[in-house]
C-alpha positions as CSV (number, residue, x, y, z in Angstrom):
1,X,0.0,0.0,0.0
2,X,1.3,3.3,-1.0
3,X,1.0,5.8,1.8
4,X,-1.0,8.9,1.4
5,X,0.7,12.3,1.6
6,X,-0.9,15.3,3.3
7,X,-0.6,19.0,2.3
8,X,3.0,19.6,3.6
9,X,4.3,15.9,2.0
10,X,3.8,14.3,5.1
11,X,2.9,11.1,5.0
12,X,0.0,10.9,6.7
13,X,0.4,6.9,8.5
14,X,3.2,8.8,9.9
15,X,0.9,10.8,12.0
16,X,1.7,10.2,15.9
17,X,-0.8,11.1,18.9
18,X,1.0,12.0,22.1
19,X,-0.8,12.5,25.4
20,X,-0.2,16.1,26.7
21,X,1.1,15.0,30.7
22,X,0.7,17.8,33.6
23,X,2.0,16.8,37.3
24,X,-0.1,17.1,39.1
25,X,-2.8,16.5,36.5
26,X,-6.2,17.0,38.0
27,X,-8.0,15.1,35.3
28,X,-7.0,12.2,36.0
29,X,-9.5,10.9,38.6
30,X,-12.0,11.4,35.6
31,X,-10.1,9.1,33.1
32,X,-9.6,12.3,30.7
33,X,-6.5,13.0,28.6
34,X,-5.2,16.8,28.8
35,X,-5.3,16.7,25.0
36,X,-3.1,15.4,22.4
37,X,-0.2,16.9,20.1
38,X,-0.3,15.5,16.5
39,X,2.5,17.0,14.5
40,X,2.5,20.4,15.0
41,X,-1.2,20.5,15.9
42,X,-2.8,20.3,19.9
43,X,-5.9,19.9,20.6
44,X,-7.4,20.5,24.3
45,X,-9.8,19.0,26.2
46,X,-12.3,21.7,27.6
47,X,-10.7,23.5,30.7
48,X,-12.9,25.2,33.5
49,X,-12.2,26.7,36.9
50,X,-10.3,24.0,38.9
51,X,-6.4,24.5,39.8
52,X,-4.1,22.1,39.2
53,X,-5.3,20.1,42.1
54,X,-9.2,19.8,41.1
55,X,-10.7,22.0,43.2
56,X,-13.1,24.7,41.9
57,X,-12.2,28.1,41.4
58,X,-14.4,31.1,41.6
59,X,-17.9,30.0,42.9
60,X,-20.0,32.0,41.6
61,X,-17.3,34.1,39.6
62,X,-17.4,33.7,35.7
63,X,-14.4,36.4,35.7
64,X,-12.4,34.3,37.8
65,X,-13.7,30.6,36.5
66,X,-12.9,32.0,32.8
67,X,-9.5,33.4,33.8
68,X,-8.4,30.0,35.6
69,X,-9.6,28.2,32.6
70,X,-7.3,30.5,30.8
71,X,-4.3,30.0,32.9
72,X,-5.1,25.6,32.5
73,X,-5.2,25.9,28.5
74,X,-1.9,28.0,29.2
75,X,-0.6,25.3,31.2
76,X,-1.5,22.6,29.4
77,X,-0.2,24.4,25.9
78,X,3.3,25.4,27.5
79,X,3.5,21.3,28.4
80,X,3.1,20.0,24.6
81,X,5.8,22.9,23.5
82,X,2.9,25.9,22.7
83,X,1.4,28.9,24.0
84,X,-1.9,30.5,23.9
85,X,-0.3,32.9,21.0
86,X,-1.0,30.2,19.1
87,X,-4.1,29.3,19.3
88,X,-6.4,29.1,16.5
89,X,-9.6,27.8,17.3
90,X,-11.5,27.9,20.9
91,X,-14.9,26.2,21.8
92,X,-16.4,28.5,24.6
93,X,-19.5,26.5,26.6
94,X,-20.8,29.1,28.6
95,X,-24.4,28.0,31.3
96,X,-25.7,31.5,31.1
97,X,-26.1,33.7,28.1
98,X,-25.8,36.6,30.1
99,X,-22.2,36.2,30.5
100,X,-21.6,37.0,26.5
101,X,-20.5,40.4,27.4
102,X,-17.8,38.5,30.0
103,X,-16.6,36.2,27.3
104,X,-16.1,39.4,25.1
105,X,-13.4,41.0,27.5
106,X,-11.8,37.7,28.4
107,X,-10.9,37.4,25.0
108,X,-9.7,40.8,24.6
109,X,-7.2,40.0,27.7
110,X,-6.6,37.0,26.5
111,X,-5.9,37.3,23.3
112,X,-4.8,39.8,20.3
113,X,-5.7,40.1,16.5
114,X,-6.2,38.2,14.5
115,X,-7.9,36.6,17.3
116,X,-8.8,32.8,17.4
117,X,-11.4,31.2,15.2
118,X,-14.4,30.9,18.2
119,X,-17.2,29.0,18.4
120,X,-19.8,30.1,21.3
121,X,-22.5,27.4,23.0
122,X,-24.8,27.8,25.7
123,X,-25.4,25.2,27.5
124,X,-27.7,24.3,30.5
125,X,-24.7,22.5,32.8
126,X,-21.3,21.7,32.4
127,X,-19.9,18.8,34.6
128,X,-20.6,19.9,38.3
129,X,-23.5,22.5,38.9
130,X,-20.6,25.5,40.0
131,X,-19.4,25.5,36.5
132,X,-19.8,28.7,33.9
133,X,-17.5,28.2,31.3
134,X,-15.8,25.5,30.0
135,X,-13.5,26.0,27.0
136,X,-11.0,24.1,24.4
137,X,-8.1,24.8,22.4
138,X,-6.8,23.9,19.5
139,X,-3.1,25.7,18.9
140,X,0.0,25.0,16.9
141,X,3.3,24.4,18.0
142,X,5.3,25.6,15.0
143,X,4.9,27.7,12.2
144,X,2.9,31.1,13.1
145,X,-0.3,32.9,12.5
146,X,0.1,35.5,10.2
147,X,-0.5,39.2,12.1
């Protein structure tokens, strides 16, 4: 069988998944990988308010939940070789609509033009009832996003 080649000649059965590790890693009690690097691509699994030792963040505090979910894709991004500079796409899952205007200036701190590809979802719960936000990542690890 002749492999097939991708758009940069790669050959694309050489494609290799690797687990993103964090120590402490605070989902792994919930049999949930951090998110995988494939070539130069990461993607994330969602990230809410919990520190790096599970426990929530910010009852009742979108500001503080979405900036500690901030800080996790940060952390988890820095581990596989990235940063949140390069991220292209996020998926936002946000409980209350109300909270648009919050996800608006947490991107605006968060990130700078061209800013990341988004996709926004309400949602009625996310996980554990103290959860607002929940978000994922996908990012690059080389190469760069034109400015």
């Amino acid at each position: 069988m002749i492999p097939r080649r991708g758009h940069a000649g790669v050959s694309t059965s050489d494609l290799i998944a690797r687990p993103i590790t964090l120590d402490p890693d605070p989902f792994e009690p919930f049999f949930i990988s951090q998110g995988f690097r494939i070539g130069d691509l990461i993607l994330l699994s969602g990230q809410v308010g919990m520190d790096e030792h599970g426990n929530s963040v910010g009852q009742g505090d979108f500001d503080a939940q979405a900036d500690q979910a901030m800080r996790n894709i940060g952390r988890a991004l820095a581990a596989a070789g990235s940063s949140i500079a390069q991220i292209v796409k996020v998926t936002i899952y946000i409980t209350d609509m109300t909270y648009r205007p919050n996800v608006f200036q947490m991107r605006k701190r968060w990130f700078s033009k061209p800013y990341p590809a988004d996709t926004l979802v309400g949602v009625k719960e996310l996980g554990r009832p103290e959860r607002l936000i929940e978000m994922d990542a996908t990012a690059l690890t080389r190469g760069r996003i034109e400015r």
